[in-house]
N, CA, C and O atoms as CSV, one atom per row, in Angstrom:
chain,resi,resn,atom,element,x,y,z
A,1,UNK,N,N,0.855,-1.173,0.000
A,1,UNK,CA,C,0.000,0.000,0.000
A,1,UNK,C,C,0.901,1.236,0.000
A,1,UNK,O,O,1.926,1.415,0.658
A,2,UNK,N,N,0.365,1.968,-0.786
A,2,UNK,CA,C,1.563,3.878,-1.093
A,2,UNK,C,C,0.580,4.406,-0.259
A,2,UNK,O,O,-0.481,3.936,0.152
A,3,UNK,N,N,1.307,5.798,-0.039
A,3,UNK,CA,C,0.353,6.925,0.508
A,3,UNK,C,C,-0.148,7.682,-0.814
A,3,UNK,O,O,0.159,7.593,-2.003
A,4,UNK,N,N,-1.077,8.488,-0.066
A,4,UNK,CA,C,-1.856,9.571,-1.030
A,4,UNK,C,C,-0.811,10.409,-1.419
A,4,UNK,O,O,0.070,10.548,-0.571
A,5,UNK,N,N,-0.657,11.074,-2.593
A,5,UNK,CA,C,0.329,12.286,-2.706
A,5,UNK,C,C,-0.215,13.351,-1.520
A,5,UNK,O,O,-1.356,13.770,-1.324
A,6,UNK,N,N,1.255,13.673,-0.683
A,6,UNK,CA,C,1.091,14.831,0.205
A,6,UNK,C,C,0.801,14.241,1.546
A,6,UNK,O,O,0.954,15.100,2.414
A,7,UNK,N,N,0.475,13.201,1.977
A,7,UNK,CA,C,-0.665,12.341,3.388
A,7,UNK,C,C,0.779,12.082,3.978
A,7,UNK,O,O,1.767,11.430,3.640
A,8,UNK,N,N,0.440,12.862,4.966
A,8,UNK,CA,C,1.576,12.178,6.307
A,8,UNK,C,C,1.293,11.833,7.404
A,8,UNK,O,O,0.222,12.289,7.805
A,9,UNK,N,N,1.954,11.045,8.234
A,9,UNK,CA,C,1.007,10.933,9.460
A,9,UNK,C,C,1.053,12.522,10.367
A,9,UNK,O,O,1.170,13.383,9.495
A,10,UNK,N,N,1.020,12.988,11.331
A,10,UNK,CA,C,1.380,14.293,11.727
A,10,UNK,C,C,1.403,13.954,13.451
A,10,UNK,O,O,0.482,13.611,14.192
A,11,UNK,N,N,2.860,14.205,13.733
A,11,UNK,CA,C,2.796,13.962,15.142
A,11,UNK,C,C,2.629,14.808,16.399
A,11,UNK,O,O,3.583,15.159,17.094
A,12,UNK,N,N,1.759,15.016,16.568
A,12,UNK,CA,C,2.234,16.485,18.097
A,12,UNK,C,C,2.783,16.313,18.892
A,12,UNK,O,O,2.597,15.244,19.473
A,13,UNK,N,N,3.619,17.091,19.320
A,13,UNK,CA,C,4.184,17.015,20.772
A,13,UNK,C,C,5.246,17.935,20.585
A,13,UNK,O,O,5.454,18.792,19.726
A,14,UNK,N,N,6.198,17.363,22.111
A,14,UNK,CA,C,6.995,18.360,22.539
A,14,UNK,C,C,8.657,17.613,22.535
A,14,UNK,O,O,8.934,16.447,22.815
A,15,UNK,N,N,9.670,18.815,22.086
A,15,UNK,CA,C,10.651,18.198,22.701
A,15,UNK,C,C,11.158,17.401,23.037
A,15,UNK,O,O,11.855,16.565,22.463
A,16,UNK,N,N,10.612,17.678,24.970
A,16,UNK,CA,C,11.145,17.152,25.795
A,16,UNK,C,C,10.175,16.268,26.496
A,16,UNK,O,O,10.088,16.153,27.718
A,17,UNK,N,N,9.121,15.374,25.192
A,17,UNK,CA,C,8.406,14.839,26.074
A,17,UNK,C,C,8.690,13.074,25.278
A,17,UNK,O,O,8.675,12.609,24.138
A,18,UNK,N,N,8.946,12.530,26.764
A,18,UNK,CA,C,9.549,11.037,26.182
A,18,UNK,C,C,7.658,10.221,25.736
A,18,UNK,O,O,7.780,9.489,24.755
A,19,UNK,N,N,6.857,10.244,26.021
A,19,UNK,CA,C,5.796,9.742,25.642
A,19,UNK,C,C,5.791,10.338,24.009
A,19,UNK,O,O,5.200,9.707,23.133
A,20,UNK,N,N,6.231,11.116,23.831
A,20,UNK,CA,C,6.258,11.983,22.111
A,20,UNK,C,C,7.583,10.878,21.535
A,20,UNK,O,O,7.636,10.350,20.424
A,21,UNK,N,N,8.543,10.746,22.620
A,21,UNK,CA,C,9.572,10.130,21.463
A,21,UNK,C,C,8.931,8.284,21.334
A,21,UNK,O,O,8.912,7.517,20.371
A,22,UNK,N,N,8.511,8.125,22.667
A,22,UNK,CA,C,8.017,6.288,22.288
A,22,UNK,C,C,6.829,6.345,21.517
A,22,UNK,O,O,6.474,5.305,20.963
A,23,UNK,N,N,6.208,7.284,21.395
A,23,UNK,CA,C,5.266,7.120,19.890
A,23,UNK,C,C,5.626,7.279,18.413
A,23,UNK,O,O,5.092,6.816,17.405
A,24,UNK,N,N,6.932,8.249,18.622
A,24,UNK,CA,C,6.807,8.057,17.040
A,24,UNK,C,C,8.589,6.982,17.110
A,24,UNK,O,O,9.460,7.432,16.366
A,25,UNK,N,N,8.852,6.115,17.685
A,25,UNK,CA,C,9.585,5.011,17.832
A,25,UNK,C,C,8.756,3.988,17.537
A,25,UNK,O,O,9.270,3.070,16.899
A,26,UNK,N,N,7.450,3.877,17.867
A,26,UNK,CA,C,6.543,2.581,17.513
A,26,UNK,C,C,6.100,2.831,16.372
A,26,UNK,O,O,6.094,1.923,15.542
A,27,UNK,N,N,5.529,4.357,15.975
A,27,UNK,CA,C,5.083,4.734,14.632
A,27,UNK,C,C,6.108,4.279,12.908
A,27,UNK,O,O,5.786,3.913,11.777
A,28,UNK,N,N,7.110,4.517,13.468
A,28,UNK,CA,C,8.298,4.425,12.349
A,28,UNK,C,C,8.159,3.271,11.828
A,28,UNK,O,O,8.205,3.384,10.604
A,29,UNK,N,N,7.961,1.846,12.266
A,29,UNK,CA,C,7.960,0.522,11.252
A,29,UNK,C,C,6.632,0.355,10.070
A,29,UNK,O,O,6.406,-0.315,9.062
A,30,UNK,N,N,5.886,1.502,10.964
A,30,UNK,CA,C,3.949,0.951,10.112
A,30,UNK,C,C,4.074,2.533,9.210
A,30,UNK,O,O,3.397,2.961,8.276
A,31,UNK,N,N,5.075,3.050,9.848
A,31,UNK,CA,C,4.863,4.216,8.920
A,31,UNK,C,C,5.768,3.884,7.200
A,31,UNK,O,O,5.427,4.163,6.051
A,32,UNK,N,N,7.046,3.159,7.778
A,32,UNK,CA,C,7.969,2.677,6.707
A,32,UNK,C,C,7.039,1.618,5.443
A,32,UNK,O,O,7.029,1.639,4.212
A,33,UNK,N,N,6.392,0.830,6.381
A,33,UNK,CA,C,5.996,-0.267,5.724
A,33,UNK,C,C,4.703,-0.059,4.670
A,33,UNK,O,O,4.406,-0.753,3.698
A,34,UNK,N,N,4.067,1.082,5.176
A,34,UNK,CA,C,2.983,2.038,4.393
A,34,UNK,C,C,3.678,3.091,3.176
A,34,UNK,O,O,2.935,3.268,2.210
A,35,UNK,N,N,4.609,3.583,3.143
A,35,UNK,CA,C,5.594,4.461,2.512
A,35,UNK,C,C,4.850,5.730,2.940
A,35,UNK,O,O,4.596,6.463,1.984
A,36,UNK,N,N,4.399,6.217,4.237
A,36,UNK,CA,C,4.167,6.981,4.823
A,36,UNK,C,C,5.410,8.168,5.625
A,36,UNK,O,O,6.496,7.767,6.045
A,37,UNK,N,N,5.074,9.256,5.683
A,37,UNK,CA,C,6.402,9.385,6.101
A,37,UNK,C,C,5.989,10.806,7.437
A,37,UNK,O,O,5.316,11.679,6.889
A,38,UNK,N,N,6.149,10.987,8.302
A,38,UNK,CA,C,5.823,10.988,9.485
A,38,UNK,C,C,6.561,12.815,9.826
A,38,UNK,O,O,7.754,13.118,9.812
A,39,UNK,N,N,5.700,13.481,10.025
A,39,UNK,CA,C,5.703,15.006,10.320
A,39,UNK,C,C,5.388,15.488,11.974
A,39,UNK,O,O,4.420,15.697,12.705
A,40,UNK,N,N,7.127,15.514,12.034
A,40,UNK,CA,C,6.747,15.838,13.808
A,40,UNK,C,C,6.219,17.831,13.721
A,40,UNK,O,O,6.472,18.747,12.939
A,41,UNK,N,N,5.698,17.742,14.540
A,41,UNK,CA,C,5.688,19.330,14.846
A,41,UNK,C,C,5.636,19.515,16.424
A,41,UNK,O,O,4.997,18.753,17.150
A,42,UNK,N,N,6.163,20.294,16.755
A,42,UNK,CA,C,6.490,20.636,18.232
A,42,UNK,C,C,5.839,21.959,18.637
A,42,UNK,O,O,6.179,23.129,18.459
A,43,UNK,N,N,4.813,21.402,19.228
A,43,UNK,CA,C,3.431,22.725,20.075
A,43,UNK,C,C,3.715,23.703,20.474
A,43,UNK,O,O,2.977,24.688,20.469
A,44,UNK,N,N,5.297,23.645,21.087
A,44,UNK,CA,C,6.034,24.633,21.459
A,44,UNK,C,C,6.343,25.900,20.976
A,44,UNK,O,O,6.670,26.949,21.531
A,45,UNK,N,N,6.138,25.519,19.635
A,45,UNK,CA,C,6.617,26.332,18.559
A,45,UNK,C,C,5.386,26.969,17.862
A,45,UNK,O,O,5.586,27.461,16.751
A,46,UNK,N,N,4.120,27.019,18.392
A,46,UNK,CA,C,2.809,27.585,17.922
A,46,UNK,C,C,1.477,27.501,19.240
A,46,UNK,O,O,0.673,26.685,19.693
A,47,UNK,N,N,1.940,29.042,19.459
A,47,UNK,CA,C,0.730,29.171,20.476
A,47,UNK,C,C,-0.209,28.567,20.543
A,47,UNK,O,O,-0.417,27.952,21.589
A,48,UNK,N,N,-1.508,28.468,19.057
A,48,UNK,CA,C,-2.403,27.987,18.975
A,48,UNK,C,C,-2.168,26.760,18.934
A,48,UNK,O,O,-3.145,26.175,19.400
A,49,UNK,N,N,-1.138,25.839,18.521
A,49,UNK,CA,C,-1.129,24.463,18.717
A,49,UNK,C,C,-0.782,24.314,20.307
A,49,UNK,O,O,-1.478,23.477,20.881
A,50,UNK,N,N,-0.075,24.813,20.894
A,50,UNK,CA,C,0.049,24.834,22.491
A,50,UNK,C,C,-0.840,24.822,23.172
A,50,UNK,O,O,-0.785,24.168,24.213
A,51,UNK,N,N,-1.988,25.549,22.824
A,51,UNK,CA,C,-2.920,26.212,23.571
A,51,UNK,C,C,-4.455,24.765,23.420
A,51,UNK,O,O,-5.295,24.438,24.258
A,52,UNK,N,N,-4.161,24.138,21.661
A,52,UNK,CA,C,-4.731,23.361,21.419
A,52,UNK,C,C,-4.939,22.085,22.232
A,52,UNK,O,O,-6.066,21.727,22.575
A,53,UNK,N,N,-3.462,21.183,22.634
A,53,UNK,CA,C,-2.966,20.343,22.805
A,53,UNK,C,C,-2.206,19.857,24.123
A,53,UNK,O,O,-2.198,18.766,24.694
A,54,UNK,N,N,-1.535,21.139,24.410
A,54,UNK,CA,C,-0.915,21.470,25.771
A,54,UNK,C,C,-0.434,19.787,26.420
A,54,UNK,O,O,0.497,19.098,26.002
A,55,UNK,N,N,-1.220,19.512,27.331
A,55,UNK,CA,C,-0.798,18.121,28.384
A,55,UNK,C,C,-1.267,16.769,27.664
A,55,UNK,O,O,-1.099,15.663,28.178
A,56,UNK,N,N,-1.939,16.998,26.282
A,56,UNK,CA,C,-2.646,15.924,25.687
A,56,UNK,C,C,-1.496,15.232,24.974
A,56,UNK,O,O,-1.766,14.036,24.867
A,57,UNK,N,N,-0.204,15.561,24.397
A,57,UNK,CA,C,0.948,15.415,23.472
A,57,UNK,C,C,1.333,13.491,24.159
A,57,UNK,O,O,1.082,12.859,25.185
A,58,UNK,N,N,1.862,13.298,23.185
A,58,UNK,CA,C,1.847,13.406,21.953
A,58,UNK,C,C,-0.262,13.115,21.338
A,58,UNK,O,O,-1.258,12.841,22.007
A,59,UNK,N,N,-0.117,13.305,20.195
A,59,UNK,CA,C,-1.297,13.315,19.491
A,59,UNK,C,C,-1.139,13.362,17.863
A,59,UNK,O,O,-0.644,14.276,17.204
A,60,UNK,N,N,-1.825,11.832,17.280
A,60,UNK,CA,C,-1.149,11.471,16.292
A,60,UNK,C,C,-2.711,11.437,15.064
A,60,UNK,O,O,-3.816,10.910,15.198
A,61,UNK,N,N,-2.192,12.138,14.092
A,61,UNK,CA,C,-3.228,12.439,13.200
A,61,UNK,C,C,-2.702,12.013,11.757
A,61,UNK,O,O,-1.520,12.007,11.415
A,62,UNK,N,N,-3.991,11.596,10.838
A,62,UNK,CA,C,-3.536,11.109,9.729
A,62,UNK,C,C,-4.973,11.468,8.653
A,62,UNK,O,O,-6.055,10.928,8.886
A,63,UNK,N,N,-4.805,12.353,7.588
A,63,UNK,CA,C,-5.827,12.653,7.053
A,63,UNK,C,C,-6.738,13.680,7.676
A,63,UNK,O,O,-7.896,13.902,7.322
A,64,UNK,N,N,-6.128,14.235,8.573
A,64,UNK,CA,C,-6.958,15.065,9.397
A,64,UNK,C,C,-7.329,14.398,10.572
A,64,UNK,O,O,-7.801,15.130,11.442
A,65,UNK,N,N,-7.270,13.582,10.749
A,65,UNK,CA,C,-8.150,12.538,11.680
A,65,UNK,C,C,-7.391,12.281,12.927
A,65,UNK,O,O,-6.248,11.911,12.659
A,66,UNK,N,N,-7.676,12.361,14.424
A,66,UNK,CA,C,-6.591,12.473,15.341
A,66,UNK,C,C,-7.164,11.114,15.586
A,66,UNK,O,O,-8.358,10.922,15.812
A,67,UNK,N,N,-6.303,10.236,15.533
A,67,UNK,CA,C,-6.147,8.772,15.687
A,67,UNK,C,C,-5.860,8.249,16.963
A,67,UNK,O,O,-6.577,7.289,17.247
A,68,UNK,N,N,-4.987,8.594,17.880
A,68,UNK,CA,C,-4.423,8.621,19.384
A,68,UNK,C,C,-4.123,9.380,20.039
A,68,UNK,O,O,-4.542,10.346,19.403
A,69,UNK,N,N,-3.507,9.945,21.245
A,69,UNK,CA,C,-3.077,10.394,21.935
A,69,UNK,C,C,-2.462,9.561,22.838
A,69,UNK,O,O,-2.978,8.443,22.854
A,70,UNK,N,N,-1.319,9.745,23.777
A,70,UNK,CA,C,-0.837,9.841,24.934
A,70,UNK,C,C,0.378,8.292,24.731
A,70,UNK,O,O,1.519,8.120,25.158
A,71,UNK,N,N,-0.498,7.442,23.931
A,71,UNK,CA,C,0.227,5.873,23.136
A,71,UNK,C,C,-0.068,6.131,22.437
A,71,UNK,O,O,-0.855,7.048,22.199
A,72,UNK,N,N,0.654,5.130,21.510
A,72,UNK,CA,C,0.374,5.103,20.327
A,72,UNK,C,C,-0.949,3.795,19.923
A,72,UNK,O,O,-0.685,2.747,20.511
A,73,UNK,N,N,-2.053,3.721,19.190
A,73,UNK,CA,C,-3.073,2.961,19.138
A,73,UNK,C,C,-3.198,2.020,17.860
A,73,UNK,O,O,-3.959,2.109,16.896
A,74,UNK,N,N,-2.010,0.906,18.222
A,74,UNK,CA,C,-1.799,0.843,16.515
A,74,UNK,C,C,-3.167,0.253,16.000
A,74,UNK,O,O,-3.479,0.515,14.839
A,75,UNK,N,N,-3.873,-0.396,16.645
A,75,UNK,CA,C,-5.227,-1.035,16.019
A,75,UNK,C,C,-6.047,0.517,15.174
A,75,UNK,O,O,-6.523,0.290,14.062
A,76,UNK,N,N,-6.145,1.646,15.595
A,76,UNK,CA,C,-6.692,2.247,15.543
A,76,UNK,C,C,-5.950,3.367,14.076
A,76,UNK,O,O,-6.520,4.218,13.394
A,77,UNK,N,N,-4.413,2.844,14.040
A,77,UNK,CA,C,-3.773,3.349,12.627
A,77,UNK,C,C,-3.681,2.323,11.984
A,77,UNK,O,O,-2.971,2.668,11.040
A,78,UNK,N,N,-3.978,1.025,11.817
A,78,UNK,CA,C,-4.160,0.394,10.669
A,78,UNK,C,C,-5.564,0.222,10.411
A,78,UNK,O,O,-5.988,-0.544,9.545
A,79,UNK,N,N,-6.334,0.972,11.204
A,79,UNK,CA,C,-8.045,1.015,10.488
A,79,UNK,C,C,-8.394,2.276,10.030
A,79,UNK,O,O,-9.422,2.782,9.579
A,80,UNK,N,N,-7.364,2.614,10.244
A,80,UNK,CA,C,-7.222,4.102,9.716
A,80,UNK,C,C,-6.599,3.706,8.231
A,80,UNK,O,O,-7.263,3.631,7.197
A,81,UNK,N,N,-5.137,3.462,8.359
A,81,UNK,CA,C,-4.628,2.664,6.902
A,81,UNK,C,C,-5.429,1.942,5.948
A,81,UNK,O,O,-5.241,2.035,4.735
A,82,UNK,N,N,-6.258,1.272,6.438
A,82,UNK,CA,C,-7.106,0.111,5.507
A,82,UNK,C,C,-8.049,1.097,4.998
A,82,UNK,O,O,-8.184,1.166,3.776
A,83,UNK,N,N,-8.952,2.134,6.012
A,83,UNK,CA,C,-10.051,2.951,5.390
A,83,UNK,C,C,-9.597,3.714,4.520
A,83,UNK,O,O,-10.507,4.117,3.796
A,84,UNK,N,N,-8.573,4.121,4.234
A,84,UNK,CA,C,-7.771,5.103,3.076
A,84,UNK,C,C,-7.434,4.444,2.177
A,84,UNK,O,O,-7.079,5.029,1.153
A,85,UNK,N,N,-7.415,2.575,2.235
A,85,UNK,CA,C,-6.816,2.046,1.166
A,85,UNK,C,C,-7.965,1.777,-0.050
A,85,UNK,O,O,-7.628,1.318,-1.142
A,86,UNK,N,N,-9.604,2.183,0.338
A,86,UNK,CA,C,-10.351,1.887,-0.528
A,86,UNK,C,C,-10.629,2.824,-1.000
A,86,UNK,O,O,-11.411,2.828,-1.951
């Protein structure tokens, strides 16, 4: 399965937050194996995403669609994957 032209997964969080780095550490094999390719952005760096998201980080979106928070939910990104594949 390819991605859509442009479709990334999109990761929120922070820095210095280790729940942000063990999500997109679990994200990286389903993201590789999809040819997906994975857009951190750091809240830190945008009030309104700060203000959005704040203590919720990480928070993992794909298509618009916020898929998890706090873990990563892989049941919940490969039903995400499969619904994009039709």
């Amino acid at each position: 399965m390819t991605s859509k032209p442009g479709a990334a997964f999109i990761l929120y969080g922070r820095a210095w937050c280790h729940l942000c780095e063990d999500m997109r550490a679990e994200l990286e094999p389903i993201a590789a194996q999809h040819g997906i390719p994975i857009e951190w952005i750091d809240i830190d760096e945008d009030p309104l995403l700060e203000a959005r998201y704040d203590e919720r980080v990480p928070v993992l979106a794909l298509d618009g669609v916020e898929l998890c928070q706090y873990r990563l939910d892989a049941d919940a990104v490969h039903a995400a994957l499969l619904a994009r594949g039709r």
